[in-house]
N, C-alpha and C positions, 0 to 999 in steps of 0.2 A: 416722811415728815410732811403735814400738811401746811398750808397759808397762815399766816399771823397777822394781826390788825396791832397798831397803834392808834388810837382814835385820841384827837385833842379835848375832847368833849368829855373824856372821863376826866379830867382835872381841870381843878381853877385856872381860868388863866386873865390877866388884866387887857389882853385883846379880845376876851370870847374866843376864843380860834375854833375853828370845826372839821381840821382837816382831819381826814384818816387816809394809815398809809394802810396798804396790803402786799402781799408777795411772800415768798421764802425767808425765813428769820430771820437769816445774817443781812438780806438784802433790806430788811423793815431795819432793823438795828440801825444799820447806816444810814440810810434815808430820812429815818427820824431824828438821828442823832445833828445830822444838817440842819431839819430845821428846827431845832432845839436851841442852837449856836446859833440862826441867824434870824429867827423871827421871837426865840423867847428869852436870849440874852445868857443863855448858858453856856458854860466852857465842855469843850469835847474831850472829856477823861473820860478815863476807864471806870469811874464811877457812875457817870453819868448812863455813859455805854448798858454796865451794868445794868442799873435801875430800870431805862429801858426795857431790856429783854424780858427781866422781872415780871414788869406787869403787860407786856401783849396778851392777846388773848388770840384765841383759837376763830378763824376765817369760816365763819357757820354758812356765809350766803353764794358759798360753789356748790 
C-alpha cells in the first residue's frame, strides 16, 4: 500500500485552507478527520470518515 494525500485545496472551503496531510491511509483518514472537526466545523462520523478516504489520492512526490 503506498502514501495518500488529503489536500484542503481540492475543495472549497470559507478559510481558504491549504493544508495537506500525507502518510499511510488509515493514518490520513484520522488526521484529516481531526482537522475536519476542529478547523472546518464537521462532526466525526463514519460518514465523514468515509468521504474522506473516497477522495485521497495517490502520494506521487516519494
Amino acid at each position: 500500500m503506498g502514501r495518500k494525500v488529503a489536500d484542503c485545496r481540492d475543495f472549497p472551503s470559507e478559510t481558504g485552507c491549504t493544508l495537506t496531510i500525507s502518510g499511510e491511509e488509515d493514518e490520513v483518514v484520522a488526521a484529516a478527520t481531526q482537522h475536519a472537526v476542529a478547523v472546518h466545523g464537521h462532526e466525526d462520523t463514519a460518514e465523514v470518515r468515509s468521504w474522506l478516504r473516497e477522495n485521497l489520492k495517490d502520494d506521487v512526490s516519494v
